[in-house]
C-alpha positions in Angstrom: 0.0 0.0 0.0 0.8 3.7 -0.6 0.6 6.5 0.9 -0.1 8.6 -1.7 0.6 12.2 -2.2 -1.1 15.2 -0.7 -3.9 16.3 -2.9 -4.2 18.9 -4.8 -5.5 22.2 -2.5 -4.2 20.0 0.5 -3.6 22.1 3.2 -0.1 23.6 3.2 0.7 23.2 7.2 0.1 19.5 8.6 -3.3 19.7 10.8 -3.5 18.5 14.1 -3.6 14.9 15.7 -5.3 14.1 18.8 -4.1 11.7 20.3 -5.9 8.9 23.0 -5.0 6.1 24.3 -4.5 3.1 27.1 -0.9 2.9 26.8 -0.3 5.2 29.5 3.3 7.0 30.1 5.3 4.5 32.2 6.5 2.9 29.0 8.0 4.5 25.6 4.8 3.5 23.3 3.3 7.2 23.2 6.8 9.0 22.8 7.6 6.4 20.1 4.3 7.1 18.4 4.6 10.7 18.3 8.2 9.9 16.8 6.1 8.1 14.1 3.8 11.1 13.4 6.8 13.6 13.3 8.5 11.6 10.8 5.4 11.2 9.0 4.1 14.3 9.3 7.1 17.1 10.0 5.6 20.1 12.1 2.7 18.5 12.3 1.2 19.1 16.2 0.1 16.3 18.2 -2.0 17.1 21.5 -2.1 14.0 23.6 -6.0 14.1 24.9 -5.8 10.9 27.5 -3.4 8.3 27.8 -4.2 6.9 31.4 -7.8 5.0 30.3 -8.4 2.0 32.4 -6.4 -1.0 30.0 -8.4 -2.3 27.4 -11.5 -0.3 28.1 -12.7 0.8 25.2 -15.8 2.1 26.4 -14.2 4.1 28.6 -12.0 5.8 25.5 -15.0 6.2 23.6 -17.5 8.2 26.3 -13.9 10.0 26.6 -14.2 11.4 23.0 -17.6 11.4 22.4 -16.9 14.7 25.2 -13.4 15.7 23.7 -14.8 16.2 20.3 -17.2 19.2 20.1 -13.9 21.6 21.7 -11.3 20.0 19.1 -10.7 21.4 16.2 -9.9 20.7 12.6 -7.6 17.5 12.0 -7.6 14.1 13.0 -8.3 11.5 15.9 -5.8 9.1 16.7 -7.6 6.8 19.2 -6.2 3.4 20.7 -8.0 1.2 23.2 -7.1 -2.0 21.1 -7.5 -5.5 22.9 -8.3 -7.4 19.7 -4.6 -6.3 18.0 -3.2 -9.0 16.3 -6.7 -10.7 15.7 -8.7 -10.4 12.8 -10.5 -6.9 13.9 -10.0 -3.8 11.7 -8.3 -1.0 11.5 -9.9 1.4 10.0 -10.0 5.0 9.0 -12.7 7.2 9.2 -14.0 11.0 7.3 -17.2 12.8 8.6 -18.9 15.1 6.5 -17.5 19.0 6.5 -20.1 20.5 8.2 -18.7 20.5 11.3 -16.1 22.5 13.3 -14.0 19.6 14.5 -12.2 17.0 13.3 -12.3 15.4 10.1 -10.5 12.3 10.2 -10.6 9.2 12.8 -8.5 6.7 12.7 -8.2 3.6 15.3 -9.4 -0.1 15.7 -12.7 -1.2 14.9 -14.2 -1.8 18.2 -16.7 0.4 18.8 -14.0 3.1 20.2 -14.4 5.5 17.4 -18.1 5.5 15.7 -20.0 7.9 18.3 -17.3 10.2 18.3 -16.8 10.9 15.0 -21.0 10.9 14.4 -20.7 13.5 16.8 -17.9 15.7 14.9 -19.8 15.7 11.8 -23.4 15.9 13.4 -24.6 13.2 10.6 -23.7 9.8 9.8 -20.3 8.8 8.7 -19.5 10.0 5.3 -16.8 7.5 4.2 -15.0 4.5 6.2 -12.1 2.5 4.8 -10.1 -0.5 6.4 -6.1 0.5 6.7 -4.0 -1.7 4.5 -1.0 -2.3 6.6 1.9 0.0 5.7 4.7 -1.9 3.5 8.2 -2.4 5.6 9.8 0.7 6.5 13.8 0.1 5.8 14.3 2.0 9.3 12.1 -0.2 11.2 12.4 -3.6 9.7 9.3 -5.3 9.7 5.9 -4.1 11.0 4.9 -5.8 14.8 1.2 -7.7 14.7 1.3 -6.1 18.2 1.4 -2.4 18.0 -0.8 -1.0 15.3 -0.6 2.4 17.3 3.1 2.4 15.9 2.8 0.7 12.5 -0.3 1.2 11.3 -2.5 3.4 12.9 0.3 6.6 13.3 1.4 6.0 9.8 -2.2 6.4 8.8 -3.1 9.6 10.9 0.2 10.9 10.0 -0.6 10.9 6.2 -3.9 12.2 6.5 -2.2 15.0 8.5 0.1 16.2 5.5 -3.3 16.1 3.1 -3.1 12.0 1.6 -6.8 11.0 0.5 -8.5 8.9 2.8 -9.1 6.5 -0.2 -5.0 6.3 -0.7 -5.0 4.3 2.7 -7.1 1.7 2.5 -10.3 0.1 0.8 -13.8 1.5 1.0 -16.1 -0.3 3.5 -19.7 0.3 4.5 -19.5 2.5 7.7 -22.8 0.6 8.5 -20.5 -2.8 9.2 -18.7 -0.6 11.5 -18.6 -2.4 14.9 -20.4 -0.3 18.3 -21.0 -0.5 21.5 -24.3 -1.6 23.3 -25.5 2.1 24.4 -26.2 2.4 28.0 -29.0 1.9 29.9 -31.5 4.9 30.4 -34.9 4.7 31.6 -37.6 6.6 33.5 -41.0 6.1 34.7 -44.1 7.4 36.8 -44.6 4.4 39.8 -47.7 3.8 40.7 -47.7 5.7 43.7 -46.4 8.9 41.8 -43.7 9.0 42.6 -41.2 9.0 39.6 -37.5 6.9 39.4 -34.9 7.5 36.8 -32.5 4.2 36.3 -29.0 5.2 34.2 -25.9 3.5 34.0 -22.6 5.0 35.0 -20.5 5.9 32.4 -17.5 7.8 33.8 -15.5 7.9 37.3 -12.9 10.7 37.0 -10.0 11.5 39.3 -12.4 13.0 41.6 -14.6 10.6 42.4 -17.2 12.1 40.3 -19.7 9.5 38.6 -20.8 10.9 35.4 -24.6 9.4 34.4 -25.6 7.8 31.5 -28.5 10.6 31.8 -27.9 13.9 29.7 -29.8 17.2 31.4 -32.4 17.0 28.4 -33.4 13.1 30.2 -33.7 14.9 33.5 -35.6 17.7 32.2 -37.8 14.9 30.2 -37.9 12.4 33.6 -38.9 15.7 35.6 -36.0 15.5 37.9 -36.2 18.3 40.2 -33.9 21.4 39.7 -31.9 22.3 42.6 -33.2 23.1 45.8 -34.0 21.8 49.0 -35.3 19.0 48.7 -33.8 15.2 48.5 -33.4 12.6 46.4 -33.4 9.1 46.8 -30.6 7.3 45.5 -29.9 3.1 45.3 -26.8 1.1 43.7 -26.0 -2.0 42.6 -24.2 -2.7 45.6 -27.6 -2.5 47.2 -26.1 0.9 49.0 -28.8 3.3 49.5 -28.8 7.0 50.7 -30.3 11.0 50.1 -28.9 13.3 48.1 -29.3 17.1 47.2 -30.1 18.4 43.6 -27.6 21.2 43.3 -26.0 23.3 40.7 -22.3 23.5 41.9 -20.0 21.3 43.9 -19.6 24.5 46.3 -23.3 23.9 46.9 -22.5 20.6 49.1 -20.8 20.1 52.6 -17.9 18.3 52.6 -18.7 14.8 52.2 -22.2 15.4 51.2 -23.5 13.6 48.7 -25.6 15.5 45.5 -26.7 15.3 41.6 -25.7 18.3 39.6 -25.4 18.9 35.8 -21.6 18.4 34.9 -19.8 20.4 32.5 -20.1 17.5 29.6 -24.1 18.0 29.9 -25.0 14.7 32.0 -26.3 14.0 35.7 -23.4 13.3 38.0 -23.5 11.9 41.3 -20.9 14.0 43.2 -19.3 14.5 47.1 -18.6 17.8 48.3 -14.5 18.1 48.0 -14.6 14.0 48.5 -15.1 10.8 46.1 -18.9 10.0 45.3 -17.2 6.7 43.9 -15.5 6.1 47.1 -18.2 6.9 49.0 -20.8 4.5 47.4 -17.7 1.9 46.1 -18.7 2.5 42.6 -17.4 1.7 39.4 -17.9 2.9 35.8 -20.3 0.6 34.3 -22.2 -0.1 37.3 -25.8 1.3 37.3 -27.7 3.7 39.9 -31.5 4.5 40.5 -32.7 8.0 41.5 -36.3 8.2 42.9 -38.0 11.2 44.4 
């Protein structure tokens, strides 16, 4: 496979790359794959969105940049959360239409890490999808490893599209409807029968604080009638079978320390958040566990 050339009217400065991953910084892969864009892609700037996702979670990577994407701007998504490398899953390279502010180009593993995200970017489906060939040997590398695409496949790939290559020059054309996702989460809502009302959402994010982000965007509060903030209290039930009363509030500075409440975060979703403590630690929850809110 070749690269290709830049097109014509390609831009005349490489674009940005974003870059995501699980490889975290203890070890030389992210240094050694923005080595690979630089050679790739001289100039080009590479701003390293996350490398410390849980391994192998690729859900995790993907709720990540579902909320990076609407503050990026032009260029292209490097994103790898890749368990299946070396197997027979794809690796693929995505465009989303020009409509919208953000990035242009995805490019990653087919696992469900990159399809939301790049929906998002282009607020429409996904205009063209192609699977990567894999680069031919590079006489300063020897030959490519089946286990680090990030290096030999995946940066070579984002790296081209950053100097202005085609899409179409790295690959073959798929149907971006064969593109693999991931189950969405669990929301729900109802009126119980003794009016009171119960929301039911799955949590999609802990972050460094403790915070657990909901499945639940405001616009589901505002359709489940959640109360705004105020006095009043909220009943709230975990997996765990752990069971307490929280606050509706607008800002963390609106809780105690240590008290528990459900506020609007800043990516648009219900969180369940301590004042200047850990919610998760609090209620010993984890990402993908699921909470229910009745009031």
């Amino acid at each position: 496979m070749s690269e290709g050339h830049a097109a014509p009217g390609a831009p005349s400065s490489p674009r940005t790359v974003f870059f995501l991953s699980d490889y975290g910084t203890q070890d030389e892969f992210v240094g050694v794959v923005h080595a690979v864009l630089a050679a790739g892609a001289p100039g080009v700037t590479v701003i390293d969105l996350a490398h410390q996702i849980a391994v192998f979670d690729i859900r995790a990577g993907a709720f990540m940049l579902a909320r990076a994407v609407p503050y990026l701007g032009p260029g292209v998504v490097l994103a790898v959360v890749d368990p299946g490398v070396g197997s027979g899953r794809r690796g693929v390279g995505l465009e989303v239409g020009p409509g919208g502010p953000g990035p242009r180009f995805f490019v990653g593993p087919d696992n469900g890490l990159l399809v939301d995200a790049a929906e998002l970017a282009g607020a429409a489906p996904i205009a063209r999808a192609i699977e990567l060939a894999t680069p031919p040997d590079r006489p300063d590398a020897g030959t490519p490893s089946v286990t680090f695409d990030g290096r030999d496949v995946f940066a070579p790939a984002a790296a081209a599209l950053a100097r202005g290559v085609p899409l179409g020059a790295l690959g073959h054309s798929i149907d971006a409807a064969s593109l693999q996702r991931l189950p969405p989460p669990l929301v729900e809502h109802a009126k119980l029968g003794n009016g009171r009302r119960t929301l039911r959402a799955d949590v999609v994010w802990v972050d460094r604080f403790g915070n657990l982000e909901l499945a639940a965007t405001s616009a589901v509060a505002r359709e489940a009638h959640v109360p705004g903030p105020g006095p009043g209290a909220l009943d709230l039930t975990v997996g765990n079978g752990h069971a307490c009363a929280l606050r509706r509030v607008e800002t963390f500075a609106d809780l105690a320390r240590g008290e528990l409440g459900l506020l609007v975060d800043a990516s648009g979703h219900l969180a369940v958040v301590a004042g200047q403590a850990s919610a998760a630690e609090a209620l010993a929850v984890k990402a993908g566990e699921r909470v229910t809110l009745t009031w």
